[in-house]
N, C-alpha and C positions, 0 to 999 in steps of 0.2 A: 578648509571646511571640515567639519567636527559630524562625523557621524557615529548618534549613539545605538542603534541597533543592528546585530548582526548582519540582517536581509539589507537594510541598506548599505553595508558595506559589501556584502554579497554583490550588492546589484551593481554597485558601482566596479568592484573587478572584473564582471560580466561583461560591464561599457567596452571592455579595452583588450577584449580576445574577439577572435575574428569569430564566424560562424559556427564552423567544427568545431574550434575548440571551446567556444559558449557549450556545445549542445554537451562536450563531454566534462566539464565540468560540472551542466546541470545535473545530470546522471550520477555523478558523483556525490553530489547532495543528495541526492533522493537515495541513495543508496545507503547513505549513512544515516541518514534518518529513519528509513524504513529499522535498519537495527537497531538505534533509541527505543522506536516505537515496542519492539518486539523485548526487548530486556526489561520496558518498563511493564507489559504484559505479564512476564514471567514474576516478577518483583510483586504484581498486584495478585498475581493467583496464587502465588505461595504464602501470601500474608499468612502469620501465625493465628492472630487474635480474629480478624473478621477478612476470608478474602475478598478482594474488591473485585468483584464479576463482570458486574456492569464495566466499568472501569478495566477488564483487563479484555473485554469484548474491540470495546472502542478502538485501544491500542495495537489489536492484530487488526481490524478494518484499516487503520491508517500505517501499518504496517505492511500490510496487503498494496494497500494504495500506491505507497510511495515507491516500493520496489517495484509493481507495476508502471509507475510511470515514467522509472529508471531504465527501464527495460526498453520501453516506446522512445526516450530519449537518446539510449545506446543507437536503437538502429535508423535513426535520422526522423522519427518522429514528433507530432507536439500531442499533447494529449489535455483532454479539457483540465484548466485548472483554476478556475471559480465557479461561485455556486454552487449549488446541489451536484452538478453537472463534473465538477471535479472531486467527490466524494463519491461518485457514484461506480461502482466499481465494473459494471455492467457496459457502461458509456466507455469506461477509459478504455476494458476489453475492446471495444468496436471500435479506436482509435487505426483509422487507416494510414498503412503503412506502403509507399506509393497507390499498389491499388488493393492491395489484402490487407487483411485485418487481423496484424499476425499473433496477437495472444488469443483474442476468440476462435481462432480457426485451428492454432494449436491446440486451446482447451477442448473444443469438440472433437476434435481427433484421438486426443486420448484416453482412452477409455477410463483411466483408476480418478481421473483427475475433474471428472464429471461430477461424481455425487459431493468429491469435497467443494467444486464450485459452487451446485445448487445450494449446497447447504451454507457456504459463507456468504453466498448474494442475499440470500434472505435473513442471515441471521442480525443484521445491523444497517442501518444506513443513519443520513444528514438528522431526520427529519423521528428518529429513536434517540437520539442523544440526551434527554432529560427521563425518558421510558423507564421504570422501572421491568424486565424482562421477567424475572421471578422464574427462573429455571432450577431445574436441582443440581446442587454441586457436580454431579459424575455426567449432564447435560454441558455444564461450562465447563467441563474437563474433556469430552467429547466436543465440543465447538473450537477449543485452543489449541489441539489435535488436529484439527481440519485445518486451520488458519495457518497453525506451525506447517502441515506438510504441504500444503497448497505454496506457501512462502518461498520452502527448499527447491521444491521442483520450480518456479519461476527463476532464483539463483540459480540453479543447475542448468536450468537450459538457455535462458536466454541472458543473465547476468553475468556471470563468470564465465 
């Protein structure tokens, strides 16, 4: 049998690991994805001629996303992953983990890591993706800012 897209052959090697090693392989996809996302952010905000803002918004949101749901996959979790409901980066934080809900409970606890959260839950979601935002460049240079270090500290503490 001939399969022609990635995910399907994704899925199909997935069939044939048992449990744990499903969940750390998923991890590992979102992991690398999240880094796509984030190189093609940088790629969009450095554009010479027009940078692509919108466009380099998006990319740290699902940037954001992925590494979070790397992170809930690392420690034996599922976390929503369709619909609105898998883009929503608020829902994947409340993702329970046996009985805590461990990136929300860690983001509230940390103090530095609050205002960059407020600020990237509101700055994008599902349902903005056609939006034009019309912020001023040193605003989407301050949002990319937020998304980059919110990103690190998720790698720092719960990825690597």
């Amino acid at each position: 049998m001939v399969f022609y897209t990635l995910r399907n052959q994704l899925i199909v090697v997935f069939y044939f690991f048992m449990k744990n090693e499903k969940r750390i392989a998923i991890y590992e996809v979102h992991k690398i994805k999240a880094i796509e996302h984030f190189l093609m952010a940088e790629k969009a905000i450095n554009h010479e001629v027009n940078p692509l803002y919108e466009q380099m918004v998006m990319n740290c949101h699902m940037g954001v996303e992925m590494i979070m749901k790397a992170a809930i996959y690392k420690f034996g979790g599922i976390p929503p992953t369709h619909g609105p409901e898998g883009h929503n980066l608020l829902k994947i934080a409340s993702t329970k983990i046996g009985k805590r809900k461990l990136l929300l409970d860690a983001i509230n606890s940390t103090g530095f890591i609050q205002p960059l959260w407020h600020k990237i839950v509101s700055a994008w979601n599902i349902n903005k993706r056609y939006e034009f935002m019309g912020l001023s460049p040193l605003d989407y240079d301050d949002l990319y800012e937020a998304y980059e270090r919110f990103y690190r500290w998720i790698v720092a503490k719960f990825v690597d």
